[in-house]
C-alpha positions in Angstrom: 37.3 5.5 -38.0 40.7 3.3 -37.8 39.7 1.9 -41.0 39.3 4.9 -42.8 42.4 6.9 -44.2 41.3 10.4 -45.6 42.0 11.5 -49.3 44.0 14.5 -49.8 41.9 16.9 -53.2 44.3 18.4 -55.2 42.9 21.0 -57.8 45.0 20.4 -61.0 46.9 23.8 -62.1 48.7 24.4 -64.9 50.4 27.3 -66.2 49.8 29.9 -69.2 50.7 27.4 -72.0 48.2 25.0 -70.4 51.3 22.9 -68.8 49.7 20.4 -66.0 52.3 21.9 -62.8 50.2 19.8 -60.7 48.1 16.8 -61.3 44.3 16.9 -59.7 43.0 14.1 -58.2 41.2 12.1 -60.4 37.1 12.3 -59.9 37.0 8.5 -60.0 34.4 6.3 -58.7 36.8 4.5 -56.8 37.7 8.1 -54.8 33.4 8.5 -54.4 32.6 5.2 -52.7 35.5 5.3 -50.4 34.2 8.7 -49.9 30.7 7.9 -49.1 32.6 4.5 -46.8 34.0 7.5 -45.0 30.6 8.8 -44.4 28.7 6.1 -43.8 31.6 4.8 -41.4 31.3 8.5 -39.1 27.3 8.5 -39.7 27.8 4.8 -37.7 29.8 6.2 -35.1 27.8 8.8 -34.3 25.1 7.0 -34.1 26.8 4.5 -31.6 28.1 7.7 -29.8 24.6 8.8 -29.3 23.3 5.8 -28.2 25.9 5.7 -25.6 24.7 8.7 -24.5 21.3 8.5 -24.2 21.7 5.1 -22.1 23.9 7.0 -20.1 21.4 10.0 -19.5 18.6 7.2 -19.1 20.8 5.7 -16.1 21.3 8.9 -14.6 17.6 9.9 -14.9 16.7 6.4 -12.8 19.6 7.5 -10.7 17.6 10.5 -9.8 14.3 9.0 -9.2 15.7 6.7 -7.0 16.7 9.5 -5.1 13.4 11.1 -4.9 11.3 8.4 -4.9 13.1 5.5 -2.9 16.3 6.6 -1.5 15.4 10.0 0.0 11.5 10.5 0.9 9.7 12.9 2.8 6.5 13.4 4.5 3.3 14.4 6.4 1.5 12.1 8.7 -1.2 13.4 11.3 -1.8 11.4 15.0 -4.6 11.6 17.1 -5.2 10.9 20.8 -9.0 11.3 21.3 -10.3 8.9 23.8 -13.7 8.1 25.8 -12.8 8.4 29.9 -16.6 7.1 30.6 -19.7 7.3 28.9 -20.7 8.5 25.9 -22.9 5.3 25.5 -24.9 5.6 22.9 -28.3 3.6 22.5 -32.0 3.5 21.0 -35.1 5.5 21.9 -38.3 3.5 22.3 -40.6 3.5 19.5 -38.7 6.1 17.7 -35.9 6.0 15.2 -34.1 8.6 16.9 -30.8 8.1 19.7 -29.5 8.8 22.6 -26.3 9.4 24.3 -25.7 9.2 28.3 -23.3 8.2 31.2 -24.7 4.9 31.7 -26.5 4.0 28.7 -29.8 5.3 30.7 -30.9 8.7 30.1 -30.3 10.8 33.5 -30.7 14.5 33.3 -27.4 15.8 34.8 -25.7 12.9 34.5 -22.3 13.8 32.2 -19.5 12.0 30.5 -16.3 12.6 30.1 -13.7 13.0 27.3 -10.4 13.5 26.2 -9.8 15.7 23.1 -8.0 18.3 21.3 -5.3 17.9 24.3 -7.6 19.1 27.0 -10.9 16.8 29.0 -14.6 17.9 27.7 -17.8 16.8 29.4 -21.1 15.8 27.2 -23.9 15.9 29.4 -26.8 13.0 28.8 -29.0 14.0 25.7 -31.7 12.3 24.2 -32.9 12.9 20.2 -29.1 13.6 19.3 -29.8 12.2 15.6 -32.6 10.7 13.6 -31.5 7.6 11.9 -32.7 7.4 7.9 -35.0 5.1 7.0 -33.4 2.6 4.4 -35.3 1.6 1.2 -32.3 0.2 -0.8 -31.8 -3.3 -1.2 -28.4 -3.1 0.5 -27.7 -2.1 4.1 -26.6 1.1 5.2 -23.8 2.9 7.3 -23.8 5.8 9.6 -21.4 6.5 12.5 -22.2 8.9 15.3 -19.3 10.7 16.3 -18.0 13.6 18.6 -16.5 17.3 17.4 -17.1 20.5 18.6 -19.7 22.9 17.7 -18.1 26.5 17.4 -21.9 28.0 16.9 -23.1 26.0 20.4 -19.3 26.6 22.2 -19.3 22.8 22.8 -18.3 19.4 21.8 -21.6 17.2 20.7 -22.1 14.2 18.8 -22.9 13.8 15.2 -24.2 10.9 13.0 -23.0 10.6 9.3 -22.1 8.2 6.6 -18.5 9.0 7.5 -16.2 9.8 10.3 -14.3 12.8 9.4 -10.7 12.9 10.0 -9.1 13.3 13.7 -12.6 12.9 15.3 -13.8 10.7 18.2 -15.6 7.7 16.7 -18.2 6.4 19.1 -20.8 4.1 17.3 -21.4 2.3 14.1 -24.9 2.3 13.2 -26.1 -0.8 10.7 -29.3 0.0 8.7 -30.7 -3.2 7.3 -32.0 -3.5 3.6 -35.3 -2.2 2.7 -35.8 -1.2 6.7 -39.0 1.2 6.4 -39.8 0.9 10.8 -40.8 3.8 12.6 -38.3 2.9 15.1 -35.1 1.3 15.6 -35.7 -2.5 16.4 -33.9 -3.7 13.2 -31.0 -1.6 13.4 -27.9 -2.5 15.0 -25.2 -0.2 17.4 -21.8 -1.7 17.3 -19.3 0.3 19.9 -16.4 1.6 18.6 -15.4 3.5 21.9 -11.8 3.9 22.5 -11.9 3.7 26.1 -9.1 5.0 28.4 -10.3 5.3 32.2 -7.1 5.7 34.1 -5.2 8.8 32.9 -1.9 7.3 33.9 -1.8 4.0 32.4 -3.2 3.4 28.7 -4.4 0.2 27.9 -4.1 1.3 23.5 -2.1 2.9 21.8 -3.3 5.2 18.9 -0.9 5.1 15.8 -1.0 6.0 12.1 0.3 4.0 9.2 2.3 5.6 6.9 2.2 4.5 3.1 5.6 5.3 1.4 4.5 7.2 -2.2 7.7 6.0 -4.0 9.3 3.1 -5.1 9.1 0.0 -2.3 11.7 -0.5 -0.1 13.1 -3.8 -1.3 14.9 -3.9 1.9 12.4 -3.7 4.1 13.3 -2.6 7.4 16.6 -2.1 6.5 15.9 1.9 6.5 15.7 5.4 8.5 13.5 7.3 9.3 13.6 10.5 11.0 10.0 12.5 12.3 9.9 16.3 13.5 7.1 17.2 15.3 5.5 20.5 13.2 2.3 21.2 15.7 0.5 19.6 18.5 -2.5 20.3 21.1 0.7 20.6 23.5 4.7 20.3 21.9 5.9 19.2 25.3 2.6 16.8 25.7 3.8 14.5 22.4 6.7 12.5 24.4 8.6 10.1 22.8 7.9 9.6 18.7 8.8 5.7 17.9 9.1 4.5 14.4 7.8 0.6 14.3 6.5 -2.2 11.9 8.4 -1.1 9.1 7.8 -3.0 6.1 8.6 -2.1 1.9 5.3 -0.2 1.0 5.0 1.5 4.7 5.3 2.6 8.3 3.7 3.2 11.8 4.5 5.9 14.1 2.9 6.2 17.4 4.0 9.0 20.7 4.0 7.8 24.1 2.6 11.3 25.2 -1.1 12.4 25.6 -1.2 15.2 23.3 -3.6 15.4 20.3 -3.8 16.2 17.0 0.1 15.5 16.6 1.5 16.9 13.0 4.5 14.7 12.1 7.0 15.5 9.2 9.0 12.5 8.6 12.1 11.6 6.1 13.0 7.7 5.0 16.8 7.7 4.0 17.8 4.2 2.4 20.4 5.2 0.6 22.4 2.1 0.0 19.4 0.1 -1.9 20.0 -1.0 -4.8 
């Protein structure tokens, strides 16, 4: 606008014998372009105005985002401390393509193992037909996993077998079933043991921990971040023990409790506020 100087209009007057008192200023070409230069010089300014502002409002917005996606982040992350104490072996029945569970991988009425979950110890006493493994007429193998939960209808913990292990549950077995395996028993089909085994109650030989996967932005820094966890539930609060924060890397976390509760609900919060 510095190069600009405005035009002062003047109407022209005159008096009653037509006398010009004042001259107009002249309707000239000259007066319209530097008119529409004056325009065309403030449409430009605006325009750069604008612009400025918009890349300023774009910066804060990233600014922002940063915040809530990389600076400042917050969480849920579940922990669970389910272990076999002895037991629970699970094998084939002969000439059948059913299986069973027992103490010593030999069925023995009365015999009973023993388990550690939900915070408290559960026996499950030597069972034979637990589950019926599916034939398998595809041309690719296929996965089941017999696993341990509790049966609110029966008042007990049991085992199940399915394609999947749900959530927070004690994972026992993983059963192969080979292509196109038609048997009426089990001979093809492989167990693999996926027991977590803790024997001594005083001294664990693994550690159960969850990996956390950070939903924003990747730390760039990695490791060089916070992270605070509040306990929101367990089996037993005063069971959890200590909550340590380990392995941290740019896209996620572990945390793991030195305490023998179970099902541990964790709330955490990353703070790296100083990335850039």
């Amino acid at each position: 606008m510095a190069d600009y100087s405005k035009t002062t209009w003047y109407d022209q007057v005159t008096d009653q014998n037509g006398n010009v008192i004042q001259a107009g200023t002249p309707l000239s070409a000259t007066n319209m372009n530097r008119m529409e230069s004056g325009i065309d010089l403030a449409d430009n300014v605006v325009g750069v105005m604008v612009a400025e502002t918009l890349q300023k409002i774009n910066g804060i917005n990233k600014e922002l985002e940063k915040w809530q996606k990389q600076r400042l982040q917050q969480g849920i992350a579940y922990l669970y401390n389910k272990y076999v104490i002895n037991g629970c072996v699970v094998s084939k029945m002969s000439n059948s393509r059913y299986v069973q569970i027992s103490l010593t991988g030999t069925y023995l009425s009365g015999n009973v193992s023993k388990i550690s979950v939900d915070g408290k110890y559960a026996g499950i006493a030597d069972e034979q037909m637990i589950a019926m493994v599916p034939m398998n007429t595809d041309s690719v193998s296929a996965i089941y996993y017999i696993y341990i939960d509790y049966d609110s209808v029966q008042g007990r913990y049991r085992s199940y077998l399915a394609a999947t292990v749900p959530d927070g549950k004690l994972a026992l077995y993983k059963i192969t079933v080979p292509a196109n395996d038609t048997g009426m028993d089990l001979t093809s089909v492989t167990l693999t043991d996926m027991r977590r085994i803790e024997a001594l109650n005083t001294i664990r030989t693994t550690e159960p921990y969850v990996l956390v996967s950070i939903p924003g932005f990747p730390m760039l820094d990695a490791g060089d971040y916070d992270v605070n966890v509040t306990v929101e539930s367990a089996s037993d609060v005063m069971s959890v023990g200590e909550i340590i924060v380990y392995d941290k890397q740019a896209n996620g976390f572990k945390l793991k409790i030195t305490g023998s509760a179970d099902n541990t609900q964790l709330r955490w919060t990353l703070m790296n506020p100083d990335i850039k």
